[in-house]
KEDOPA-71452 format. One record per residue: x, y, z of N, C-alpha, C in turn. Coordinates in steps of 0.001 Angstrom, whole numbers, plus 500000, padded with zeros to 6 digits. Each point is the difference from the previous one (the first is absolute). Example, Ala and Ser with C-alpha at 12.3 -4.5 7.8 and 13.67 -1.06 7.14 Angstrom:
<pts>
PT     n.x     n.y     n.z    ca.x    ca.y    ca.z     c.x     c.y     c.z
PT  513190  494310  507800  499110  501190  500000  500900  501200  500000
PT  499650  501050  499280  500820  501190  500060  499230  501090  500730
</pts>
This chain:
<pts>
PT     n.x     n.y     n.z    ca.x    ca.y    ca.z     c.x     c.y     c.z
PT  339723  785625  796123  500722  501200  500393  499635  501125  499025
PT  499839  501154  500693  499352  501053  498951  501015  500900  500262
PT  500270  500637  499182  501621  500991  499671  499660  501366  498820
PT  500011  501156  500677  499975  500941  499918  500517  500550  498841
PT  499154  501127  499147  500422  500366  498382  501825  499928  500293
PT  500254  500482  500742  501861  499990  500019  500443  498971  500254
PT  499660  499360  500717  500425  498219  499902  499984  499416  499128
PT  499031  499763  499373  499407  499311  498268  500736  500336  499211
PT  500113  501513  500175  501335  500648  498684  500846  498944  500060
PT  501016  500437  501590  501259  499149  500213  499856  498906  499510
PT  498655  499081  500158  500323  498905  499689  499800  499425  498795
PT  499491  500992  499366  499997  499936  498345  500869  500560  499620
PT  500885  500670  500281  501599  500287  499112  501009  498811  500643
PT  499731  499281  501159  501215  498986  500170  499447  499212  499114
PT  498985  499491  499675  499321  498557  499509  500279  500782  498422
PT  499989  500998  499616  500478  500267  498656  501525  499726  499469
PT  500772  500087  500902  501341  500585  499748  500320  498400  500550
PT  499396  499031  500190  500516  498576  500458  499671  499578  498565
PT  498884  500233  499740  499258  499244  498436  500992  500564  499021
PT  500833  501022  499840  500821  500290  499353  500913  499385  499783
PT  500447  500332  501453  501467  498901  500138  500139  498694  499860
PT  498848  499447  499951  499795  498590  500256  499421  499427  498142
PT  499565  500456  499749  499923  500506  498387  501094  499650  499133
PT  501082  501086  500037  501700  500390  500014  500552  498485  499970
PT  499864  499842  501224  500463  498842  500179  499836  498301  499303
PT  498404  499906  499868  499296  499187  499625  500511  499782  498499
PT  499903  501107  499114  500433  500405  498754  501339  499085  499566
PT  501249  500660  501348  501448  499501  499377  499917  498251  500645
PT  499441  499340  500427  499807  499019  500676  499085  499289  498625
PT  498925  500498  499608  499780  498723  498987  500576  500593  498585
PT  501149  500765  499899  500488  500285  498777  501296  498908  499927
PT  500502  499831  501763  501197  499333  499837  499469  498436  500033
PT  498898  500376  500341  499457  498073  500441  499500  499510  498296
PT  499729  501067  498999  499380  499358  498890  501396  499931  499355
PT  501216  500736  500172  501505  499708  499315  500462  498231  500879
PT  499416  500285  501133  500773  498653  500116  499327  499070  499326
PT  498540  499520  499959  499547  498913  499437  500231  500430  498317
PT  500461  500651  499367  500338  499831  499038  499899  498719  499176
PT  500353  498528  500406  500041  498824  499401  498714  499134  500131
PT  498936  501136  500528  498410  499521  500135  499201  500300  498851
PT  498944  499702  499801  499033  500158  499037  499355  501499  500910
PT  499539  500456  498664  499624  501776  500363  498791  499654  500936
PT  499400  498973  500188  499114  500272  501053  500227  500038  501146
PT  500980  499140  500268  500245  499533  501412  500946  501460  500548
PT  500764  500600  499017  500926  501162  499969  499112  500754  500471
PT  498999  500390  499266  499153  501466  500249  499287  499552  501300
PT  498972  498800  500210  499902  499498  501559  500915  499757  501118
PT  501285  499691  499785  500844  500089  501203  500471  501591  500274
PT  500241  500556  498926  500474  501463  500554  498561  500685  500095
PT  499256  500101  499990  498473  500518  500513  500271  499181  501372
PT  499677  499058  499809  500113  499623  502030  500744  500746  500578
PT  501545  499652  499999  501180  500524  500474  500186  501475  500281
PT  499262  500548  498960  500385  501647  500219  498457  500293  500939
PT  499061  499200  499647  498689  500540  500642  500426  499470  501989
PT  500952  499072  499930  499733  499939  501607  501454  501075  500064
PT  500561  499927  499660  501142  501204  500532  499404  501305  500260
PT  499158  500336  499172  499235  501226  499750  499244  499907  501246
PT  499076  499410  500237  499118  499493  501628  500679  500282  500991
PT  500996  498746  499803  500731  499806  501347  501015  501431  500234
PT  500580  500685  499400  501104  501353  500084  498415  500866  500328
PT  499031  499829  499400  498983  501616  500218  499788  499948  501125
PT  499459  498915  500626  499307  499746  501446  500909  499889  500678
PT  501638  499276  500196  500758  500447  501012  500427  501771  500091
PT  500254  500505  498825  500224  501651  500142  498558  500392  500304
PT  498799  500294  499877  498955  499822  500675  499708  499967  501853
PT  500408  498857  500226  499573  500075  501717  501240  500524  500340
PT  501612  499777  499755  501101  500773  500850  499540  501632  499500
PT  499808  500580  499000  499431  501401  500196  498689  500267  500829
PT  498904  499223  500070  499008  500343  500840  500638  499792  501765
PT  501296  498849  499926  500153  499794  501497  500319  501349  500341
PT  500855  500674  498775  501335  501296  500536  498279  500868  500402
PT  499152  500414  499166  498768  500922  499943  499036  499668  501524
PT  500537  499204  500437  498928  499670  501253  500620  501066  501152
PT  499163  500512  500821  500598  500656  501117  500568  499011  501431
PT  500746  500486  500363  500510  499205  501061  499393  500309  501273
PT  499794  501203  500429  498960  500438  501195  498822  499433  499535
PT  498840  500447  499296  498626  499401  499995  499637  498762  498789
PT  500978  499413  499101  499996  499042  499727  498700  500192  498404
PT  499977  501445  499703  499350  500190  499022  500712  499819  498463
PT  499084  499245  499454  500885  499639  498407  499745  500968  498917
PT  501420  500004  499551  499804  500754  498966  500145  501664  500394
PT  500084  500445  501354  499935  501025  500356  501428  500980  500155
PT  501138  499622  499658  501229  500004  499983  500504  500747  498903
PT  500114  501748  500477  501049  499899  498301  501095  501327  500252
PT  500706  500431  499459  501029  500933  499669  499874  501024  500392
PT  499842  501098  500773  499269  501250  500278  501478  500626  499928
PT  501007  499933  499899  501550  500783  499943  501107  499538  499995
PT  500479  500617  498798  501864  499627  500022  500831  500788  500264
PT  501118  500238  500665  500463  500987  500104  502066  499255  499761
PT  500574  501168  499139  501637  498881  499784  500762  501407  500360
PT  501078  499817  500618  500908  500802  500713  501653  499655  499045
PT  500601  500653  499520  501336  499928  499411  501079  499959  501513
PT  500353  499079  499868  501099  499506  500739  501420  499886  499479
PT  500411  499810  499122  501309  499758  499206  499985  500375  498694
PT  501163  500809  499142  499984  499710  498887  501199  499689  499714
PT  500516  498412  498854  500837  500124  499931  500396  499751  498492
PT  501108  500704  499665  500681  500024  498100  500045  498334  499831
PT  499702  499254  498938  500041  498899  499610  500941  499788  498876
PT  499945  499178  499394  500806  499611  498756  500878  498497  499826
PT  499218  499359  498784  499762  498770  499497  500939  499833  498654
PT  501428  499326  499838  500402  499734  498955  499526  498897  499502
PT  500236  499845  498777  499671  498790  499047  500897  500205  499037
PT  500547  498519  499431  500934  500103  499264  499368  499316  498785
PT  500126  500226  499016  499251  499804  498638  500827  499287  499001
PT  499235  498929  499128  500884  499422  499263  500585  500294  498517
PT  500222  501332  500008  500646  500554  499389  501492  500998  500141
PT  499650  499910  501678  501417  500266  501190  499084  501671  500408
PT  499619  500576  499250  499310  500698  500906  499148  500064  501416
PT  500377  500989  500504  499250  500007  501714  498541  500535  499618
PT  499006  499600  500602  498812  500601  500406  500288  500521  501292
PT  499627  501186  500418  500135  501016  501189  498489  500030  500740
PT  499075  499867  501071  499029  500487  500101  500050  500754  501352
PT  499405  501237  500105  500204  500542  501430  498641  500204  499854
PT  499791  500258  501665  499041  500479  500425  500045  500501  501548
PT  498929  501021  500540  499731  500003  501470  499573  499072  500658
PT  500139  499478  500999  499135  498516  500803  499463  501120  500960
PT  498642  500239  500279  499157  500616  501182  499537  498789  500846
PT  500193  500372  501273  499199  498992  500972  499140  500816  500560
PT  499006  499206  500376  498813  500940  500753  499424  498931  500808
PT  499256  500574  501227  499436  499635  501027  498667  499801  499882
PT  499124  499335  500182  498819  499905  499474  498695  499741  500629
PT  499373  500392  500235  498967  499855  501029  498605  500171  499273
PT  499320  498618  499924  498838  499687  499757  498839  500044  501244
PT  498836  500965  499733  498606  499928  500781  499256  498918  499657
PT  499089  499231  500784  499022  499522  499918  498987  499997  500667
PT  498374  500630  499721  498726  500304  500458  499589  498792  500229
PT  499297  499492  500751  498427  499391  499772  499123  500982  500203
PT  498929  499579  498771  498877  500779  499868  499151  499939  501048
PT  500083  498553  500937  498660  499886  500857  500018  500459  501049
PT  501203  499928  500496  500480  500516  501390  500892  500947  500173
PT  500621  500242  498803  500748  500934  500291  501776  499699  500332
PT  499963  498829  500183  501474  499546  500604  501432  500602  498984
PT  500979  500339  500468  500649  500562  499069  501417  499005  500537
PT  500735  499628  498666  500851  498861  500094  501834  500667  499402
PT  500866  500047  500026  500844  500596  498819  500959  498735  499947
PT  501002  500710  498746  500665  498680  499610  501501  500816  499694
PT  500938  499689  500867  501401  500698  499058  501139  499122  499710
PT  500026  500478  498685  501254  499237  499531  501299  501160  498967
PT  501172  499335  499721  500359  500945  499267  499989  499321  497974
PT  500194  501338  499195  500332  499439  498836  500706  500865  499627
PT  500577  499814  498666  500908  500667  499310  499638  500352  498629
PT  500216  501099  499395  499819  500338  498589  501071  500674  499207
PT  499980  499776  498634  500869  499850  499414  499864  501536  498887
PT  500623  501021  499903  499772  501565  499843  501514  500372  499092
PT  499586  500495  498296  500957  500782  499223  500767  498823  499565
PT  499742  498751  499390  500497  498801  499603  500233  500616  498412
PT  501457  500214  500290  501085  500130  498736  500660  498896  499303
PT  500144  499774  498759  501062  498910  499486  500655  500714  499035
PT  501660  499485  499806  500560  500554  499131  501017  498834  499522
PT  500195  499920  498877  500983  498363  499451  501334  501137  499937
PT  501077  499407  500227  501102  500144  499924  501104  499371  499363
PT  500274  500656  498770  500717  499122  498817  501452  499193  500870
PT  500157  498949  499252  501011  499085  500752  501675  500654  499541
PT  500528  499653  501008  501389  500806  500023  500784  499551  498899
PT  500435  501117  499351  500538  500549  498868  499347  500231  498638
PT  498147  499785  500266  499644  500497  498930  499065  501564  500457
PT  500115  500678  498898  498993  501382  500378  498857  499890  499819
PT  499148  500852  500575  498566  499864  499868  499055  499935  501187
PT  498977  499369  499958  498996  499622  501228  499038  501136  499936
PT  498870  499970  501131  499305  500967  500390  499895  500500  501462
</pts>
């Protein structure tokens, strides 16, 4: 299969950003696998967590790997890698006043407010080969002017 300077990109930033993650991963996997054999001789330690983190690392790169190339495939002409982002667009739908007590073990309150924004959200998607255009909507929420203030406990003065 021969795939086009913009394809190759795509498919050299998913296959990057898997080797990353899969990396990441590999890392905390033979850090916890060389704490567990702990009661081994340092060889078998440094060889079991080298295995352990090296197939986690494999196995996590190459499954994030093909489910991002599946999402990158077009669904009309079935071209790989040809799939990507061409527009976002988020619409404010709600805003509403928030506010989070916490009680502290010193009897003081922690106070936190904030705005909660919801927005509407609408994702584009191109294929490069054909042209097919796909969208995606969902909603999310963001979190806007996040205040805290402690509040001294009743009957002493003070706080901020």
């Amino acid at each position: 299969m021969t795939l086009t300077a913009e394809q190759e990109a795509k498919r050299q930033q998913l296959l990057k950003s898997s080797i990353i993650g899969g990396g990441i991963v590999g890392l905390i996997v033979a850090g916890i696998a060389f704490w567990i054999m702990r009661d081994q001789g340092m060889a078998i330690r440094a060889l079991g967590s080298v295995a352990a983190g090296g197939l986690a690392a494999a196995g996590l790169g190459w499954k994030n790997f093909n489910s991002s190339a599946k999402e990158a495939r077009c669904e009309k002409c079935g071209a790989a890698f040809s799939v990507s982002r061409t527009d976002r667009s988020e619409t404010l739908t709600d805003t509403q006043e928030k506010e989070e007590r916490k009680e502290k073990d010193d009897g003081s309150i922690e106070i936190t407010r904030w705005t909660e924004e919801e927005y509407d959200v609408i994702e584009t998607y191109t294929c490069s080969s054909c042209g097919n255009v796909t969208t995606k909507e969902f909603t999310t929420t963001k979190r806007r002017g996040e205040t805290t203030q402690t509040k001294a406990p009743a009957g002493k003065k003070g706080g901020k």
